[in-house]
N, C-alpha and C positions, 0 to 999 in steps of 0.2 A: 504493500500500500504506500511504497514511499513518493510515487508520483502523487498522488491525491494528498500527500501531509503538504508536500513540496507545492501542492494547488494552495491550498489554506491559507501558508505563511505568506505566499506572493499576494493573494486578495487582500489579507489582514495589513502585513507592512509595506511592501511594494502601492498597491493600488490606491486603498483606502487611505491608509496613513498618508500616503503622497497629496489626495486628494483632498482631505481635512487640514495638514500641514500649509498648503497653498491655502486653502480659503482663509485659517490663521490668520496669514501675512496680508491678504487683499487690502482690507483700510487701511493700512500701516502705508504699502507702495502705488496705496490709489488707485489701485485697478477693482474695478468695475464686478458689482453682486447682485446678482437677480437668485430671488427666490422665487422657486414655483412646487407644484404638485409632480406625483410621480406618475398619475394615471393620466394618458396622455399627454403626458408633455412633450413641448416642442423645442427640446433643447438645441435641437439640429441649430435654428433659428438665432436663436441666444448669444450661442458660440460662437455665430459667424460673426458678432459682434463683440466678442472676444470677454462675455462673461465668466465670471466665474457660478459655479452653479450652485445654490441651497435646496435640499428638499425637507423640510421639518417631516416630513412621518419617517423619514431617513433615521433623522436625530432619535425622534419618539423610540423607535426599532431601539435603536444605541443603546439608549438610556433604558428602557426596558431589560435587554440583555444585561448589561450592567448594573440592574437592583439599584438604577438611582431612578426613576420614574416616579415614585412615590414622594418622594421629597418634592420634588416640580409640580406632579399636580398635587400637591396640599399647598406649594405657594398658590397658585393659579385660584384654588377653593378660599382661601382668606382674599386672595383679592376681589371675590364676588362670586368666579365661577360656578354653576350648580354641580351636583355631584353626577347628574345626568349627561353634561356635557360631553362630548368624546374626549378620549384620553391622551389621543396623540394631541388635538388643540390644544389641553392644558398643559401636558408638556410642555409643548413648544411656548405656550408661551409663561410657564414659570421657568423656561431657561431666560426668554425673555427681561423679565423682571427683573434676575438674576445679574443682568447685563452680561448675558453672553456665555457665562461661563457656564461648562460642564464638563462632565467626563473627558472629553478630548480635549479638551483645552480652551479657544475659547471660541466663538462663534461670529461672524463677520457682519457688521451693521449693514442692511441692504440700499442699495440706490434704487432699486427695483424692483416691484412684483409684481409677477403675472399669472394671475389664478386663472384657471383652464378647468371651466366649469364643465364638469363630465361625471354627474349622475348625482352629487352631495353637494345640497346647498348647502351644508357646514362651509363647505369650503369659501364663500363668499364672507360668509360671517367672522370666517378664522382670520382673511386678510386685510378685511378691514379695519379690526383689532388689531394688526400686528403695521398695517399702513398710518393708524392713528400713532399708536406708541412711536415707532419711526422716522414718521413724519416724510415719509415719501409716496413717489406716486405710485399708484396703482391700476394697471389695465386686466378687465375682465375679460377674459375670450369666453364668448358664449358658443357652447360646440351642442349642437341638437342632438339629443336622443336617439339612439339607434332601436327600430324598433322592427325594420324587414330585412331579409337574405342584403338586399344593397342599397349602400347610400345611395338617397338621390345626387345626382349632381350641381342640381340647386343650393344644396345642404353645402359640398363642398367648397362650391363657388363663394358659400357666404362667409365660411369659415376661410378661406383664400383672404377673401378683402380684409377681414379682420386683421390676417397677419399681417398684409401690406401697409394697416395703418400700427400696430407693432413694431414693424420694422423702422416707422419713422421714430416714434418715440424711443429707441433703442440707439436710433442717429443722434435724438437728441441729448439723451443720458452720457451717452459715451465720447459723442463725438467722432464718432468715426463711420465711413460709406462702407457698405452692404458690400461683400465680392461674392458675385453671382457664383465664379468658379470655385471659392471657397465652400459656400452652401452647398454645390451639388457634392464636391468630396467631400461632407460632414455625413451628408445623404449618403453618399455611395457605401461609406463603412461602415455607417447604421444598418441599412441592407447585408453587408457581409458577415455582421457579428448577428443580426437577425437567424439568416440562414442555417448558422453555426448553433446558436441555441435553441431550435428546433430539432436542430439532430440529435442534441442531448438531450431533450423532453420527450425524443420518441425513441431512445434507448431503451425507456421502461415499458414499449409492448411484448418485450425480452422477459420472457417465464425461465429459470428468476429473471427479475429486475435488476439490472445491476445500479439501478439508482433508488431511491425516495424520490416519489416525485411530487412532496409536500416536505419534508422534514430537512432535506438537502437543497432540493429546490430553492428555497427561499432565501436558503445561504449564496446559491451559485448566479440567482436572479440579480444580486447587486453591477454587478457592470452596464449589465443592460439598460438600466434604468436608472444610471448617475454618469456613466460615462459612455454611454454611444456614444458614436462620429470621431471613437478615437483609435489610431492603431493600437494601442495598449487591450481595449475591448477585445477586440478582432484576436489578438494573440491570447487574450486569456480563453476565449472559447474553443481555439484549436487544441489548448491545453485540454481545458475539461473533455474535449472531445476524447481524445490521447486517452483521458484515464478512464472513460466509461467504458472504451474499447478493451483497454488493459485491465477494466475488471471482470468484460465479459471471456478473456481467453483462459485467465485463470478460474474461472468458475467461481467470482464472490460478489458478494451484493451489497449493500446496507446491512444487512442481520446476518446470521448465522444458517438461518435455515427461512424460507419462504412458505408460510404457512396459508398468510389471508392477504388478496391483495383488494384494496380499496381505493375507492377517490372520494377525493374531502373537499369540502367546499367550506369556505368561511380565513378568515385568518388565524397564525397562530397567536398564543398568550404568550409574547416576547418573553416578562419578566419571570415565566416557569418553564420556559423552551422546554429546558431536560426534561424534568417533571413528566412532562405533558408527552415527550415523544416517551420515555418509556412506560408509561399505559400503555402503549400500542405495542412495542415489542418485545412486551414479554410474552404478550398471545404470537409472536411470529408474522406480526401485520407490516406489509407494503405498503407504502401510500405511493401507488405507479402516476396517478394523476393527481392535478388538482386546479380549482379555480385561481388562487393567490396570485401562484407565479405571472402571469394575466394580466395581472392589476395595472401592469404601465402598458399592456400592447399587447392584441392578441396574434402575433404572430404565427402559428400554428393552424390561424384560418387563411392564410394567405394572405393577410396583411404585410405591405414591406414599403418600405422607403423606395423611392426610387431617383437618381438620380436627373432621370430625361426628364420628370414634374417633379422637383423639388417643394413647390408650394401645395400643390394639389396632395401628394403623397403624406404631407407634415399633416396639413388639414384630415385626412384621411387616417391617419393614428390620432391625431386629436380625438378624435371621435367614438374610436374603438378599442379603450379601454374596459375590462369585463364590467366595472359597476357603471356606466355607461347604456350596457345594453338593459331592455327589458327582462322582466321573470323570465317570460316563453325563451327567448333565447340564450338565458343563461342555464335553461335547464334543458333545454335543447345541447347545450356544450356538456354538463353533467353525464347526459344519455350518451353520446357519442363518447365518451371518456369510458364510459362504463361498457362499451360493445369493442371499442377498439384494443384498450389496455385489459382486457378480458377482466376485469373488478367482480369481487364476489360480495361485496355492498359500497355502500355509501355514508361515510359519514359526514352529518351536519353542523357544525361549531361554532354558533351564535354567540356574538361580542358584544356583552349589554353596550357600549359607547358607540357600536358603528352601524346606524342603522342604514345606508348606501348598503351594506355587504348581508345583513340580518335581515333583510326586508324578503318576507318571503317563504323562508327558511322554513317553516313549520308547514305551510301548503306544498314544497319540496318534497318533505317527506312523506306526507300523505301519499300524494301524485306517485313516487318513486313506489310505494308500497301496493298501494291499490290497482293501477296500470302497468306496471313491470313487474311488480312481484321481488322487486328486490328486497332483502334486507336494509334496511335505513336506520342509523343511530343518531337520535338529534344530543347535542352537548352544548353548555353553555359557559363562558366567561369572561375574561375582557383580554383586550390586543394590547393593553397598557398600563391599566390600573390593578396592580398587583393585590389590591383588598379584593377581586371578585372571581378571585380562584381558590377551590376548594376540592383539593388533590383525593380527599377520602372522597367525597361526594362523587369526582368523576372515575374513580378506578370503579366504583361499583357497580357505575352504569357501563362502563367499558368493558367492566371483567364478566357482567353481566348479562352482556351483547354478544359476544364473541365466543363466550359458554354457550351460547344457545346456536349459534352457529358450527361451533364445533359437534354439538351433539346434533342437530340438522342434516350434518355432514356424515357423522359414524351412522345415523339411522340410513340414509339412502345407500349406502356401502351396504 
């Protein structure tokens, strides 16, 4: 497994560090901070104006794994916050508060944000709090609702002009003119590290699987969706490729032995990651698919950057990020997760703070149960608020689930 420690340490200090390290220094050498969201965003765009990039659910993520989330949203809660509020907003903005400071060091005052309104009106309410504190401007991209097989091209077109008038305000942040040729090569590598981590997400129609494709996933999604359009992306996904392959010759997987494979829909509980993944594998469970990894771009439905329409193509991920789409088509992706990665249920993981991602979730499983006939486990607790996990509570309904399925399985034998 030494390829995949040697994947780890490059993401952890090579990438990320690299990338946290730089945003560091940004106000310090006066180069240029836009914050935006991770689910469709247009950073292709951004870049070509030579920002550097913030994603607070980034952060949220961070500070979750790191057991400092709690502290941030209890600031966030004395500053007014409700306790219903999402978790990652109040993170972010008791780092806020905080002036910047957290776990990594410290965080960059923005000259910019661009919230890319794609399926969670949180997200309007988060930046306009965070544009008040700041005191900078603020552009909304309103990206419509995906609700059939294809975007109209109207829809595109509107989400096009949008950008076109982003890109001037981006002129006027920065000062600096747009190079058409830069855009398309941000586009063009976006596409090729696209390509690349498709290949890795459909390594796990592999009985075994030699991936998690929720538990691992989530870890190996970070390039994609903080650094496209960069050759560093592009090389990190030939890696991961490299070691799915090298764990499919030696015959090993995620676990020990392949027992149950599933797809999960919902996010993980950052601040009990481990916790929470071994409930699964001590029944021997796969997670071959899942919605999360999604979350910035669902590349897997043939969505891709494209260089020839750079604007059209950005417009175009804008849009089709998973909580973005409709119920019908997000359980439309479920199903097809569930016939292609041969999945022997479903599990459901509803996060009291997000309801973009929870909205639904309990008619899922009905629908899954009553019409397929699948197995369906719903679970519940939060993506960042470490008070709303209760490890007794969910081993029992997991060990519960999974019993019943195992004995399902010795009856038809």
């Amino acid at each position: 497994m030494a390829l995949y420690q040697d994947l780890g340490r490059n993401l952890q200090k090579d990438l990320l560090a690299k990338w946290y390290g730089d945003l560091a220094l940004a106000n310090e050498r006066k180069e240029p901070v836009a914050y935006l969201f991770v689910s469709g965003n247009v950073e292709e765009l951004l870049q070509a104006y030579g920002f550097h990039l913030v994603y607070p659910e980034i952060n949220a993520l961070q500070c979750g794994i790191k057991k400092a989330a709690g502290g941030f949203i209890q600031k966030a809660e004395e500053a007014g916050y409700s306790s219903d509020v999402c978790g990652y907003v109040k993170n972010d903005v008791g780092i806020a508060l905080a002036g910047g400071k957290w776990p990594l060091g410290n965080l960059p005052k923005p000259d910019l944000l661009v919230c890319t309104y794609a399926g969670c009106t949180t997200y309007m309410k988060w930046f306009e709090a965070l544009a008040q504190h700041f005191e900078c401007p603020l552009f909304v991209l309103d990206v419509p609702f995906v609700r059939d097989e294809d975007v109209p091209a109207a829809d595109i077109a509107y989400v096009v002009t949008q950008l076109r008038e982003l890109s001037v305000l981006c002129q006027a942040v920065t000062g600096r003119t747009l190079s058409e040729e830069r855009l398309r090569e941000l586009v063009r590598l976006s596409a090729e590290a696209e390509d690349l981590w498709v290949r890795v997400l459909e390594m796990a129609k592999r009985r075994p699987s030699p991936l998690d494709g929720f538990f691992e996933a989530v870890f190996f999604m970070a390039p994609i969706n903080v650094l496209r359009g960069t050759p560093e992306c592009v090389a990190y996904y030939e890696g991961v490729l490299r070691e799915m392959e090298e764990r499919v010759s030696l015959g090993i997987g995620p676990i020990p032995e392949e027992k149950f494979r599933v797809v999960l829909e919902g996010p993980p509980p950052w601040p009990h990651f481990r916790a929470f993944w071994d409930l699964f594998k001590r029944w021997g469970v796969t997670c071959v698919a899942s919605t999360y990894p999604r979350v910035g771009g669902i590349w897997d439905w043939g969505m891709r950057h494209d260089p020839e329409r750079p604007w059209e193509s950005i417009a175009t991920h804008a849009m089709n990020g998973y909580t973005n789409w409709n119920l019908a088509r997000r359980q439309a992706m479920m199903r097809r997760f569930v016939a292609e990665y041969h999945a022997d249920a479903l599990v459901l993981h509803s996060v009291k703070s997000c309801r973009a991602f929870s909205m639904g979730m309990a008619d899922t499983r009905e629908l899954f149960l009553r019409e397929d006939r699948l197995p369906a486990l719903f679970i519940e607790s939060d993506l960042a608020d470490p008070r709303y996990f209760s490890e007794a509570q969910l081993r029992t309904r997991v060990d519960a689930f999974f019993e019943a399925l195992e004995h399902r399985r010795s009856a038809r034998v």
